[in-house]
C-alpha positions as protocol buffer text, in pm:
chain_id: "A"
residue {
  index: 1
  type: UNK
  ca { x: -4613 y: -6895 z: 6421 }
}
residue {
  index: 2
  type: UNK
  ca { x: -4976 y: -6820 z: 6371 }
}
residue {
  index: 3
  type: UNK
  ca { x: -5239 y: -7010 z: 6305 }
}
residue {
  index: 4
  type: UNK
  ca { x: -5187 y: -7396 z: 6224 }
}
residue {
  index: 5
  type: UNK
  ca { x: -4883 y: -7556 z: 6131 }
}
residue {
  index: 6
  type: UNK
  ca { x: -4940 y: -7857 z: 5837 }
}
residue {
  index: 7
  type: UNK
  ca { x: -4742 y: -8100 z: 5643 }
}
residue {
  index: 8
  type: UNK
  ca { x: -4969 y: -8278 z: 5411 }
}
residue {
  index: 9
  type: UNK
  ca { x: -4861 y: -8465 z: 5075 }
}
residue {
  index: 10
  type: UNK
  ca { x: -5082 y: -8449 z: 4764 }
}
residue {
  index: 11
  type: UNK
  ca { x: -4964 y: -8659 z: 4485 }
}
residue {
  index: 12
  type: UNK
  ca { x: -5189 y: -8899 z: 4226 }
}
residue {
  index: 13
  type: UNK
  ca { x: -5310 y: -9090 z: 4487 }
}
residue {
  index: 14
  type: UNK
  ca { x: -5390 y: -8764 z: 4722 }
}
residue {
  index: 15
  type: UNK
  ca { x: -5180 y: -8953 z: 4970 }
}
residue {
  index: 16
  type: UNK
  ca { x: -5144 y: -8696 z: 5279 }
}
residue {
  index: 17
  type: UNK
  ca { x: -4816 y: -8842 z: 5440 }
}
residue {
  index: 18
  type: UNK
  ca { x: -4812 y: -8622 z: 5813 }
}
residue {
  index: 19
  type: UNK
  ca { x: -5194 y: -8680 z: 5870 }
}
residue {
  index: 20
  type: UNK
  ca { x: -5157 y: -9062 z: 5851 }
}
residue {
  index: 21
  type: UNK
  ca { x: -5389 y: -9314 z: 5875 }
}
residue {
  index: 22
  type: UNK
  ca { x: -5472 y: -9595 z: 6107 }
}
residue {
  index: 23
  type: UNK
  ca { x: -5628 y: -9925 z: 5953 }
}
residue {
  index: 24
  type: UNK
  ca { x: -5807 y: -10152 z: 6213 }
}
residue {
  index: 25
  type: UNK
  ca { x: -5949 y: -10483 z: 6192 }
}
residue {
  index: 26
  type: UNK
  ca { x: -6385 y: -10468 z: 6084 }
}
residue {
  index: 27
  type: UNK
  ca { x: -6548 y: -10653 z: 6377 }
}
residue {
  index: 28
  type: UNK
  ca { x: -6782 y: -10783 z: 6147 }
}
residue {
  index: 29
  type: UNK
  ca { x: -6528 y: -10921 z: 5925 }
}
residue {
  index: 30
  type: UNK
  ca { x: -6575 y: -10751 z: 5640 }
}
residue {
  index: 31
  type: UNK
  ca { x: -6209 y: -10623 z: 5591 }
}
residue {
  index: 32
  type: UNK
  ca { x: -6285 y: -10438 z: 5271 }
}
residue {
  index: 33
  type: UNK
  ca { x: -6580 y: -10292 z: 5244 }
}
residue {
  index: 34
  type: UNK
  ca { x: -6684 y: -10118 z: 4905 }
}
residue {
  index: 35
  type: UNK
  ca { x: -6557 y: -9729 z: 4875 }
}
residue {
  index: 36
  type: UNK
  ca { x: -6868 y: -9495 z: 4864 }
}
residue {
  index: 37
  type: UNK
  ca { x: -6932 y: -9387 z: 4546 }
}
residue {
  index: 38
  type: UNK
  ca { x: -6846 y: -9040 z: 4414 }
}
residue {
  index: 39
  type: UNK
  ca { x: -7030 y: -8790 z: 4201 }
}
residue {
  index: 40
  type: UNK
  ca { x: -6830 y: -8674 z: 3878 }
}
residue {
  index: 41
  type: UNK
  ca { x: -6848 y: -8332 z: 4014 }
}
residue {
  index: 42
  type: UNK
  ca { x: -6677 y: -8435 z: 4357 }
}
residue {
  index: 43
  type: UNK
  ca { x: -6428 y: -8651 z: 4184 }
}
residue {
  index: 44
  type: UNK
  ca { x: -6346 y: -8321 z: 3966 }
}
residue {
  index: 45
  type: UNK
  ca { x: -6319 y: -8112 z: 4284 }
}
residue {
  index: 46
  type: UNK
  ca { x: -6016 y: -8408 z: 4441 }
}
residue {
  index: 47
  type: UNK
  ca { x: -5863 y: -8310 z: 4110 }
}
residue {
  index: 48
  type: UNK
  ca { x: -5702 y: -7973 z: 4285 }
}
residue {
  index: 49
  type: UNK
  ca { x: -5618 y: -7792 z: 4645 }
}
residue {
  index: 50
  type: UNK
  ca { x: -6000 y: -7645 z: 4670 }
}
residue {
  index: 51
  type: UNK
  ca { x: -6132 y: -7493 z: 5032 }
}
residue {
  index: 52
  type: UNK
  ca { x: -6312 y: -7814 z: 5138 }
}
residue {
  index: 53
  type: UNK
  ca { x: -6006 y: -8003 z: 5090 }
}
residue {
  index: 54
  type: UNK
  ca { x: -5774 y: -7742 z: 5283 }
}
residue {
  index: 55
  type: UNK
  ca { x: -6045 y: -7786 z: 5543 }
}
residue {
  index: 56
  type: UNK
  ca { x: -5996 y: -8133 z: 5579 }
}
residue {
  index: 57
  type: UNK
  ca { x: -5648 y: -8162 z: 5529 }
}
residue {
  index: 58
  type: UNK
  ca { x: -5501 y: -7930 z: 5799 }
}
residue {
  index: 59
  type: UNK
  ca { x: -5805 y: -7940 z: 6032 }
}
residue {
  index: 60
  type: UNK
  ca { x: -5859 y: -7546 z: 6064 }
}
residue {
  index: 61
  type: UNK
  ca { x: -6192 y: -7473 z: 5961 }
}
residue {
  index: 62
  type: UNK
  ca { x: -6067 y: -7076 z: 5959 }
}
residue {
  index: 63
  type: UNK
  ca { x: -5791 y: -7128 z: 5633 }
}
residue {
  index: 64
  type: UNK
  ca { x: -5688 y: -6773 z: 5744 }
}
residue {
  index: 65
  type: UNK
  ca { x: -5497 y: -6906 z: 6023 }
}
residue {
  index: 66
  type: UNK
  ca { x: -5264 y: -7098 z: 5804 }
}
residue {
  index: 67
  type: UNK
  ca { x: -4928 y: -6928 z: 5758 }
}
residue {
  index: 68
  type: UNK
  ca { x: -4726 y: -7201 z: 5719 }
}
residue {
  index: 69
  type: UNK
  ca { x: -4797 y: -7496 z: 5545 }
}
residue {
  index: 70
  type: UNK
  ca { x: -4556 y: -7788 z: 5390 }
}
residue {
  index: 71
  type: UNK
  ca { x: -4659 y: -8001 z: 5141 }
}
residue {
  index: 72
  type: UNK
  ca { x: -4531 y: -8218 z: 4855 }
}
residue {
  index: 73
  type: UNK
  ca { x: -4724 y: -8185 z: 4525 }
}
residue {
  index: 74
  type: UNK
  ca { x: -4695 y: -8354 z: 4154 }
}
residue {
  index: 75
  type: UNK
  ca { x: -4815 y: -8066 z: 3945 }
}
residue {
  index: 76
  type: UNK
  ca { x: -4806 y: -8307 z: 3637 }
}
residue {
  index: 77
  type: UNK
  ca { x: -5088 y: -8512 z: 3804 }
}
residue {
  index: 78
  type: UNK
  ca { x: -5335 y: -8267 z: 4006 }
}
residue {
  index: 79
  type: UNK
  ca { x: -5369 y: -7892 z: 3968 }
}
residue {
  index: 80
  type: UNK
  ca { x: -5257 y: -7654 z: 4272 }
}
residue {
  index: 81
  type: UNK
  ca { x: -5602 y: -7467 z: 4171 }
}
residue {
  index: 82
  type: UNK
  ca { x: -5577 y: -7106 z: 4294 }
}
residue {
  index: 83
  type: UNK
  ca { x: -5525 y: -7214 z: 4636 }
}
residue {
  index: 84
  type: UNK
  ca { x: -5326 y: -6865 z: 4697 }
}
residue {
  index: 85
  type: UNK
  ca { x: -5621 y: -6720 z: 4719 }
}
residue {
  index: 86
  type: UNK
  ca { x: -5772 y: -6963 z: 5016 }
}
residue {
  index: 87
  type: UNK
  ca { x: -5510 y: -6898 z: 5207 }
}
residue {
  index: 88
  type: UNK
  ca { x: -5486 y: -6502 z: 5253 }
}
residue {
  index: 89
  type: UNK
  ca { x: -5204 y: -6540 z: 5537 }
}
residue {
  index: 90
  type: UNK
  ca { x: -4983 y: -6779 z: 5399 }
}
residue {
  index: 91
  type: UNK
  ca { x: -4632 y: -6657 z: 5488 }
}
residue {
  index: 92
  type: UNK
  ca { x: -4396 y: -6965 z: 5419 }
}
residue {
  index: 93
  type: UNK
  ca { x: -4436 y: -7255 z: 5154 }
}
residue {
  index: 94
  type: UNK
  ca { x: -4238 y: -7578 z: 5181 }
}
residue {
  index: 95
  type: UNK
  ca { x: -4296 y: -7772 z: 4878 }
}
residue {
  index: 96
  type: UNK
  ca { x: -3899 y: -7920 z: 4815 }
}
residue {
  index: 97
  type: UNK
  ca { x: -3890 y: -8270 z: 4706 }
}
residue {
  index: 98
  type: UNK
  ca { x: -4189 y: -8194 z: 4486 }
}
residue {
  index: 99
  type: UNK
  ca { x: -4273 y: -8240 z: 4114 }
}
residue {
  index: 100
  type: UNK
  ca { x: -4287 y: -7911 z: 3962 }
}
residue {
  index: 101
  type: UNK
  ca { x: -4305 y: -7866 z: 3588 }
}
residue {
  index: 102
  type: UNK
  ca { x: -4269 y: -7442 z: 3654 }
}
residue {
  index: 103
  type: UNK
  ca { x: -4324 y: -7219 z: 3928 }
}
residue {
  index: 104
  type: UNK
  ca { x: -4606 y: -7034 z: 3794 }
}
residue {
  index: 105
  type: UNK
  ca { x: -4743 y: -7374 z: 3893 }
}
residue {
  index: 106
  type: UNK
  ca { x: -4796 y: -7200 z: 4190 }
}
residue {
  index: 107
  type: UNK
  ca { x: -5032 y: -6944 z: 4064 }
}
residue {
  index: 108
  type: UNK
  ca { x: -5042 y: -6598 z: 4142 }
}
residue {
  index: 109
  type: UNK
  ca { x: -5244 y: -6521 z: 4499 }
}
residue {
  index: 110
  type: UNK
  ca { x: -4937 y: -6593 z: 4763 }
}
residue {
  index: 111
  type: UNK
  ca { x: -4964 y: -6215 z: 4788 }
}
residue {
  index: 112
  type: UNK
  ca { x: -4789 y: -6245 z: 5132 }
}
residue {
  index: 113
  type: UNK
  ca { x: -4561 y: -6523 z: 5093 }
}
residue {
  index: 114
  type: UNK
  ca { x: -4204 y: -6501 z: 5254 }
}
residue {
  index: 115
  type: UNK
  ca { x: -4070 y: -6769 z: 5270 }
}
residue {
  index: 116
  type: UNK
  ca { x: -4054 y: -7033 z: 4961 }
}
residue {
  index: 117
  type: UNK
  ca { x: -3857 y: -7367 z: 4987 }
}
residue {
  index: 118
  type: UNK
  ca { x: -3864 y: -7508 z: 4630 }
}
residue {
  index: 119
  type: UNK
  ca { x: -3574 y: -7753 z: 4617 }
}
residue {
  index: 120
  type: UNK
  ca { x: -3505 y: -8105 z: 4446 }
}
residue {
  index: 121
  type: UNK
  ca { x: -3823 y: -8032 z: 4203 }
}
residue {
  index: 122
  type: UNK
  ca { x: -3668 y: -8036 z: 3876 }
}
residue {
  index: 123
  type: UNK
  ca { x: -3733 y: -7672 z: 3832 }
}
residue {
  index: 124
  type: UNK
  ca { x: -3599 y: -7626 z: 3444 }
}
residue {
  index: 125
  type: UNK
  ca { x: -3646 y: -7247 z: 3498 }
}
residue {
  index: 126
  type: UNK
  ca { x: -3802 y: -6945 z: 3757 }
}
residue {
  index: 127
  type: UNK
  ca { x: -3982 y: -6818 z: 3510 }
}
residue {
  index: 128
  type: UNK
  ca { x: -4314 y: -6649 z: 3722 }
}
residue {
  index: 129
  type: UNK
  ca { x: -4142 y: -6624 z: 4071 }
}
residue {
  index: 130
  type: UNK
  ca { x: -4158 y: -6220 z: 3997 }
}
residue {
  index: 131
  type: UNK
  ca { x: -4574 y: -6286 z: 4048 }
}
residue {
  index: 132
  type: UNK
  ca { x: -4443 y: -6335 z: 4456 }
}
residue {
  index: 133
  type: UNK
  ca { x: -4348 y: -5986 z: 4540 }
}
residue {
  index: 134
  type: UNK
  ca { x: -4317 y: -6017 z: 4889 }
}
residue {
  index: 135
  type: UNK
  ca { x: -4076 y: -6277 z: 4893 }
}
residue {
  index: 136
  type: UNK
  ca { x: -3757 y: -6245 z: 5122 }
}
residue {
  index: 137
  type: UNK
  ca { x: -3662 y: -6598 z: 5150 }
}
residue {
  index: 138
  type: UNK
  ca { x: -3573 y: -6813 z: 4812 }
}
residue {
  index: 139
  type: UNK
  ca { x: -3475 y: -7227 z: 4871 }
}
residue {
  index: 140
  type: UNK
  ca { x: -3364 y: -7330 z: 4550 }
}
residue {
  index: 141
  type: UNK
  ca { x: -3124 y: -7586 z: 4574 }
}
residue {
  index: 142
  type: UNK
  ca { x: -3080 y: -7882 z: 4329 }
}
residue {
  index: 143
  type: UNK
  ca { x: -3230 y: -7808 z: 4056 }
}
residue {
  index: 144
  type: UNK
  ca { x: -3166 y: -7757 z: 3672 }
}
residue {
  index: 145
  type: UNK
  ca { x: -3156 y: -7346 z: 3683 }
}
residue {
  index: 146
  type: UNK
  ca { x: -2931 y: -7142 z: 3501 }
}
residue {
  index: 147
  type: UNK
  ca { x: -3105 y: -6837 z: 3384 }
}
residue {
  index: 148
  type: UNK
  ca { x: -3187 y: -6628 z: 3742 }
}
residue {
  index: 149
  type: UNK
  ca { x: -3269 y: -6310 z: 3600 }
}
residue {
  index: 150
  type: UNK
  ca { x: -3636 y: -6348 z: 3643 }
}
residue {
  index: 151
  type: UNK
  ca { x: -3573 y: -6288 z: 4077 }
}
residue {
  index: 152
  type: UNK
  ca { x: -3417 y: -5954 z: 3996 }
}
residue {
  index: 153
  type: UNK
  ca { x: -3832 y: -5836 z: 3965 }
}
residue {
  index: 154
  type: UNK
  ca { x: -3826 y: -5936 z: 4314 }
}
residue {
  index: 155
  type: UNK
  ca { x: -3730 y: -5593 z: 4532 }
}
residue {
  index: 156
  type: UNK
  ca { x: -3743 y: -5764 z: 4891 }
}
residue {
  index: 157
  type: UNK
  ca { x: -3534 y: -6086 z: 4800 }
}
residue {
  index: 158
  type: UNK
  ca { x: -3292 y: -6117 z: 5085 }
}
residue {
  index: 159
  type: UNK
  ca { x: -3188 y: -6462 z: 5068 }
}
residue {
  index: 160
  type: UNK
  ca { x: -3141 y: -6697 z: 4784 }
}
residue {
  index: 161
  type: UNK
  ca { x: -3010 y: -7041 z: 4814 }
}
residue {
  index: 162
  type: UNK
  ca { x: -2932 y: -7134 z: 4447 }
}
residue {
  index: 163
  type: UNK
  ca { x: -2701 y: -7466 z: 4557 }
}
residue {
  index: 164
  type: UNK
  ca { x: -2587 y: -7781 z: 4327 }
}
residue {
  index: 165
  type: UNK
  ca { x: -2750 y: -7595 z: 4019 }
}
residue {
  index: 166
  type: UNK
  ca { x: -2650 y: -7510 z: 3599 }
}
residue {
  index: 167
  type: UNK
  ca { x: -2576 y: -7137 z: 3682 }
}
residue {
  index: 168
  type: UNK
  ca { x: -2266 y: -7125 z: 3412 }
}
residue {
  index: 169
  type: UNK
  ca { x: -2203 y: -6769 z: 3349 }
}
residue {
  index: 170
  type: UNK
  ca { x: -2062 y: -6459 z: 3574 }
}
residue {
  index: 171
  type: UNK
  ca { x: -2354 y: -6231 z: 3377 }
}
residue {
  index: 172
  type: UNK
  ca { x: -2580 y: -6414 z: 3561 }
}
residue {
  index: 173
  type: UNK
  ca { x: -2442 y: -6286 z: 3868 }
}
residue {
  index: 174
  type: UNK
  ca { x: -2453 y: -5972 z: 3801 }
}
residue {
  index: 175
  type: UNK
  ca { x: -2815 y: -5927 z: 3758 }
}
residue {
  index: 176
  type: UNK
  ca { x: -2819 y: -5967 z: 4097 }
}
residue {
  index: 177
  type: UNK
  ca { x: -2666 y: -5648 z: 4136 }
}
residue {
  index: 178
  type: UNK
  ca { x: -3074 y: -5523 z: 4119 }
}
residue {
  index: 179
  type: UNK
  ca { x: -3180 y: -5727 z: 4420 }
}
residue {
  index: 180
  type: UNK
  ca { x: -3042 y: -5443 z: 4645 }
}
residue {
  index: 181
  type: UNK
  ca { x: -3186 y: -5599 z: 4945 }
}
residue {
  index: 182
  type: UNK
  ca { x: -3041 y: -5927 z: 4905 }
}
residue {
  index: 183
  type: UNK
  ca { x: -2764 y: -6045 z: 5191 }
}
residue {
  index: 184
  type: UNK
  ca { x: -2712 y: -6419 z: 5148 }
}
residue {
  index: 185
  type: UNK
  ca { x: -2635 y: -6617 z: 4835 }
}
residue {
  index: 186
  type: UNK
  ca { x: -2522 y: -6978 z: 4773 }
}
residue {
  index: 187
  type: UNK
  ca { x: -2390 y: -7074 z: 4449 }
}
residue {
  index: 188
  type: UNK
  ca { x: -2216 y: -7407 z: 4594 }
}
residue {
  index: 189
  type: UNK
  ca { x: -2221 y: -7694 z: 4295 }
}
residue {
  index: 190
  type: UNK
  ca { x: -2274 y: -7469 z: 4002 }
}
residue {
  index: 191
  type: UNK
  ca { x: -2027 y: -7419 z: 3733 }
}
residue {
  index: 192
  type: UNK
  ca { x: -1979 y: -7112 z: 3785 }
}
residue {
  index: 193
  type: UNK
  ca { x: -1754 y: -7148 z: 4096 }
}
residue {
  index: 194
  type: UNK
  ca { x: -1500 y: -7311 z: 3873 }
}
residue {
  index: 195
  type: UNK
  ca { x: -1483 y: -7074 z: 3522 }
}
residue {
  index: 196
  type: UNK
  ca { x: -1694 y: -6722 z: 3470 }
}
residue {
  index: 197
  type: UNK
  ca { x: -1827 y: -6842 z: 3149 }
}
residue {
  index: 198
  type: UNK
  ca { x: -1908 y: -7167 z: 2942 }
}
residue {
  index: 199
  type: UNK
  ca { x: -1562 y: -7281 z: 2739 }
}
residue {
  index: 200
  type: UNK
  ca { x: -1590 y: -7139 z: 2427 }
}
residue {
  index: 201
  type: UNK
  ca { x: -1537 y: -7282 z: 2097 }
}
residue {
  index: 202
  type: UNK
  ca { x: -1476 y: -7629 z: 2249 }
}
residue {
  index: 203
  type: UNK
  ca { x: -1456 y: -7933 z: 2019 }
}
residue {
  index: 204
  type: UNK
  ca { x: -1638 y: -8247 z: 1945 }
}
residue {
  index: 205
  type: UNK
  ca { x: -1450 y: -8406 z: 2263 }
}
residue {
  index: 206
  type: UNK
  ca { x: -1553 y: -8097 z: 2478 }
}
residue {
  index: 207
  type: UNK
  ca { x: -1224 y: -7961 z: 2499 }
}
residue {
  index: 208
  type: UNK
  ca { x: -1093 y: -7605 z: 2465 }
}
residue {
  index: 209
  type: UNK
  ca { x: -986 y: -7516 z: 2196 }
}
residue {
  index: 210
  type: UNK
  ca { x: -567 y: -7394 z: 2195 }
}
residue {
  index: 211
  type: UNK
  ca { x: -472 y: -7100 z: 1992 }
}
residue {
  index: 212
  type: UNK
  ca { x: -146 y: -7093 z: 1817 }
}
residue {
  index: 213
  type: UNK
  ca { x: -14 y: -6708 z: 1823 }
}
residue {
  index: 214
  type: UNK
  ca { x: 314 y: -6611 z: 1704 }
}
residue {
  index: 215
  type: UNK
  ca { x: 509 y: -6314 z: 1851 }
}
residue {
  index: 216
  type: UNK
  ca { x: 438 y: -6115 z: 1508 }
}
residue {
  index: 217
  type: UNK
  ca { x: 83 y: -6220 z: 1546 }
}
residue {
  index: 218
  type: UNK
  ca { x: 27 y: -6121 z: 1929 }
}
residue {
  index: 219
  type: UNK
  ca { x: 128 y: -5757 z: 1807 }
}
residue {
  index: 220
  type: UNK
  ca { x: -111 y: -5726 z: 1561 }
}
residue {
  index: 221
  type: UNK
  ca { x: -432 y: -6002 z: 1450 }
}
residue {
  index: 222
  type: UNK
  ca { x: -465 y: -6324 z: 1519 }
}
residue {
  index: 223
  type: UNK
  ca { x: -436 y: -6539 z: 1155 }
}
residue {
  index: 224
  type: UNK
  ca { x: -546 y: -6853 z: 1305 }
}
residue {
  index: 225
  type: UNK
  ca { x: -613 y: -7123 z: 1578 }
}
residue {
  index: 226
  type: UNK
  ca { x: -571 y: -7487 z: 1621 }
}
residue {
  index: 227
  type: UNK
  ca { x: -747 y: -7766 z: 1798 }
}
residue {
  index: 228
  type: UNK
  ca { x: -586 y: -8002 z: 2001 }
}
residue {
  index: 229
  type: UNK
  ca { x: -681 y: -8273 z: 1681 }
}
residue {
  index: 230
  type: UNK
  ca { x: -514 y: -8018 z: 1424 }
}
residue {
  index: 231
  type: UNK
  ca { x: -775 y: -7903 z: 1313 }
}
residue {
  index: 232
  type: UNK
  ca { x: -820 y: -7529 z: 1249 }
}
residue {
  index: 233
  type: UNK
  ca { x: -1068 y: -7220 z: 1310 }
}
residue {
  index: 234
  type: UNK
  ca { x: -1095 y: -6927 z: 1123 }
}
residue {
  index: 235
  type: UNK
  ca { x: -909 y: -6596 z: 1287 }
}
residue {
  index: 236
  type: UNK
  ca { x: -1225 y: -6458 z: 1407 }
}
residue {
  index: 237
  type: UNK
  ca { x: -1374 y: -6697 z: 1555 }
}
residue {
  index: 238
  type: UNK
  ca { x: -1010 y: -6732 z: 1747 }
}
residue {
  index: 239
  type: UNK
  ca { x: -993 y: -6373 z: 1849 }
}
residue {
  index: 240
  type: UNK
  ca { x: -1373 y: -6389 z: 1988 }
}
residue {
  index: 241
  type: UNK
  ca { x: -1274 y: -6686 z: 2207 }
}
residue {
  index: 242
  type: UNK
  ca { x: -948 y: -6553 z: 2309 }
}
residue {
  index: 243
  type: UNK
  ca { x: -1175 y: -6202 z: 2396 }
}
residue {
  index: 244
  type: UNK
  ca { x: -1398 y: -6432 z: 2596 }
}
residue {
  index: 245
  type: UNK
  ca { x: -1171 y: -6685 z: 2778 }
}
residue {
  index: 246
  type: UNK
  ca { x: -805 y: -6548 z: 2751 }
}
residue {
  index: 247
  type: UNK
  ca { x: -582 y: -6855 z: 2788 }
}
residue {
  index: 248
  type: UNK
  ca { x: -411 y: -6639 z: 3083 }
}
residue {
  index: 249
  type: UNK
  ca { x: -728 y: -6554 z: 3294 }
}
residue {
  index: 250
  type: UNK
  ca { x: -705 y: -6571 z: 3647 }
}
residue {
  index: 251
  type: UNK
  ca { x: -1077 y: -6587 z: 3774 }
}
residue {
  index: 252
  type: UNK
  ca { x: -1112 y: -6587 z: 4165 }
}
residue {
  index: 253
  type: UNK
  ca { x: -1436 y: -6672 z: 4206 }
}
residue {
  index: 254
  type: UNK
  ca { x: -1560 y: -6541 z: 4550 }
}
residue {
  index: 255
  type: UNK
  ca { x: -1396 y: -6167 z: 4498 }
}
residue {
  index: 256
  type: UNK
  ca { x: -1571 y: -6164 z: 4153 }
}
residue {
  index: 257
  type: UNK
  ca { x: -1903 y: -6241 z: 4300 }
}
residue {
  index: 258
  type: UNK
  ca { x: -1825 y: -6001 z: 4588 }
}
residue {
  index: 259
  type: UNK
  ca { x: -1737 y: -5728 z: 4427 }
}
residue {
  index: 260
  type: UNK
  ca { x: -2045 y: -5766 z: 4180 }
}
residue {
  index: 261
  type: UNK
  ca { x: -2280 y: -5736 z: 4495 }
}
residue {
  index: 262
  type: UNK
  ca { x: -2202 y: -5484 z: 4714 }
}
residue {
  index: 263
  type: UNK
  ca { x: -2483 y: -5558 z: 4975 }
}
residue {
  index: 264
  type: UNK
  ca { x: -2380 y: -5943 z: 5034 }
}
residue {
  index: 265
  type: UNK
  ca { x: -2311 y: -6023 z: 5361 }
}
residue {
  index: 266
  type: UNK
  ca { x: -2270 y: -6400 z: 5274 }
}
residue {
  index: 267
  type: UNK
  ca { x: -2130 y: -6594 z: 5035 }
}
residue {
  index: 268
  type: UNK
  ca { x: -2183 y: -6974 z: 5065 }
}
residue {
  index: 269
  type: UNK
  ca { x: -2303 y: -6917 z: 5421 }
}
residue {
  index: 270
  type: UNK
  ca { x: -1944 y: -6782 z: 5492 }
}
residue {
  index: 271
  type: UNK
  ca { x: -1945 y: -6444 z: 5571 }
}
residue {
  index: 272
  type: UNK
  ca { x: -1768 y: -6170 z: 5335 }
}
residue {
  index: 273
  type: UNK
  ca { x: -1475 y: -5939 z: 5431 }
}
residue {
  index: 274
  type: UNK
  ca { x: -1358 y: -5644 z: 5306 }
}
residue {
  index: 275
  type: UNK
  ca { x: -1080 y: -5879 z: 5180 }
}
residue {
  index: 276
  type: UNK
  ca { x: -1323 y: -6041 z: 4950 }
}
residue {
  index: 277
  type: UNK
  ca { x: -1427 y: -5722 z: 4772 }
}
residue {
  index: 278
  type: UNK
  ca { x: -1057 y: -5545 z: 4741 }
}
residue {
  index: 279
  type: UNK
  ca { x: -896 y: -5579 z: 4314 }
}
residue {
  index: 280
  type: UNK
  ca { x: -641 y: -5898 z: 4345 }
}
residue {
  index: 281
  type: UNK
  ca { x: -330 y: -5843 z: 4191 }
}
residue {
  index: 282
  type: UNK
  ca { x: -255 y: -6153 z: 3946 }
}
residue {
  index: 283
  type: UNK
  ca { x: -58 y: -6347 z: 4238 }
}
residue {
  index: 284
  type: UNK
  ca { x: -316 y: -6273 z: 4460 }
}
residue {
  index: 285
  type: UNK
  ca { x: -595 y: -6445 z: 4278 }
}
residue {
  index: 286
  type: UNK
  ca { x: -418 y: -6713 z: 4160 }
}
residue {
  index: 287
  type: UNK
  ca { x: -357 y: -6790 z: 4540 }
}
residue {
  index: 288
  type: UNK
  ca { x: -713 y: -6754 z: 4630 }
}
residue {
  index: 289
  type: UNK
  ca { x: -803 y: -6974 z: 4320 }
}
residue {
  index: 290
  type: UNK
  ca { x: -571 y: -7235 z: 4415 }
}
């Protein structure tokens, strides 16, 4: 590491958690003596990340020795500023455990930032992580994400921790076919370990729908499906979600994600064989599925 290592904590209250603070008894008794007052102008400076307060939080006076630098932030109470910008060798960003309403929160100076840990911030989306091209290293985990098309803009991506989020649908996935460079993925916790695709069709309760197909109808189109509370969908609708979700599919989740990304080397931090990226035969999947 160069420069200055620095875990600060900015919130409403511009707490800064790692620097601490020591309260002593006032020898002359006077255990609370009146703040000093502020100029409007200052108080609008403490309202986001500017140089002076960079300064005096991580005690470099040189900000371009910071390449590291940890911090937990509520973007919904005090702007980030462009504080990219005042930190021209920033290489890795912890920020997990943060408030962040969207990552373009972040602005778009971290020209040189690797390294991004982003988790448990109730991130609805990525839209605006393409504005950190440099980026190799993606921390993700627990959030609310289920669209992650916007990293495929992101050339260098070699790692991307997407744990315990909504990723839903296989498609998904396979955008990730673009991010040629990328080696390690975690999809741990999302639905998409269990099913390729959201259950179509499903009724008021949630449920699939079942389709009712006779042998005369199998061999030609379908006339009709039923719902497991009789009621009934139109034959279109019932060959769509049969197209989509065939009540036979066998879906092996690990040697579909495998075999979508040929330059993974792990899969939920376990490593991926040649095994993993071979076509199952029908007994072979359901195996690895049970």
């Amino acid at each position: 590491l160069t420069g200055s290592n620095t875990r600060l904590s900015v919130g409403a209250t511009m707490s800064f958690g790692y620097a601490g603070f020591r309260i002593t008894e006032l020898s002359d008794g006077h255990a609370n003596p009146l703040p000093v007052e502020q100029e409007e102008a200052d108080l609008l400076m403490e309202e986001y990340l500017s140089a002076s307060k960079l300064v005096r939080m991580t005690g470099v006076k040189d900000l371009a020795e910071v390449s590291y630098l940890e911090m937990k932030v509520d973007t919904t109470e005090n702007s980030l500023g462009n504080f990219g910008s005042l930190l021209p060798n920033l290489m890795q960003l912890k920020l997990s455990n943060s408030i962040i309403a969207s990552v373009r929160d972040l602005g778009t100076s971290l020209n040189r930032l690797t390294v991004l840990w982003i988790a448990r911030c109730g991130l609805p989306d990525i839209d605006g992580v393409s504005s950190l091209s440099a980026l190799q290293e993606l921390y993700l985990a627990y959030n609310d994400i289920s669209d992650i098309s916007p990293v495929t803009m992101i050339d260098t991506l070699e790692v991307l921790d997407l744990e315990g989020n909504n990723v839903e649908d296989i498609g998904q996935v396979e955008f990730l076919g673009l991010c040629q460079s990328l080696a390690s993925l975690t999809l741990e916790g999302n639905p998409v370990t269990e099913r390729p695709a959201p259950l179509p069709l499903a009724n008021a309760a949630g449920e699939a729908m079942l389709f009712d197909v006779t042998d005369e109808e199998s061999n030609g189109s379908m006339s009709g499906a039923e719902t497991e509370d009789g009621s009934s969908v139109s034959s279109s609708a019932a060959a769509a979600a049969a197209t989509v979700a065939p009540a036979e599919e066998v879906y092996c989740y690990r040697n579909a994600v495998c075999r979508l990304l040929p330059s993974l080397a792990f899969l939920d931090d376990d490593p991926v064989s040649a095994d993993d990226r071979r076509e199952l035969s029908p007994d072979e999947a359901r195996a690895a599925q049970a």
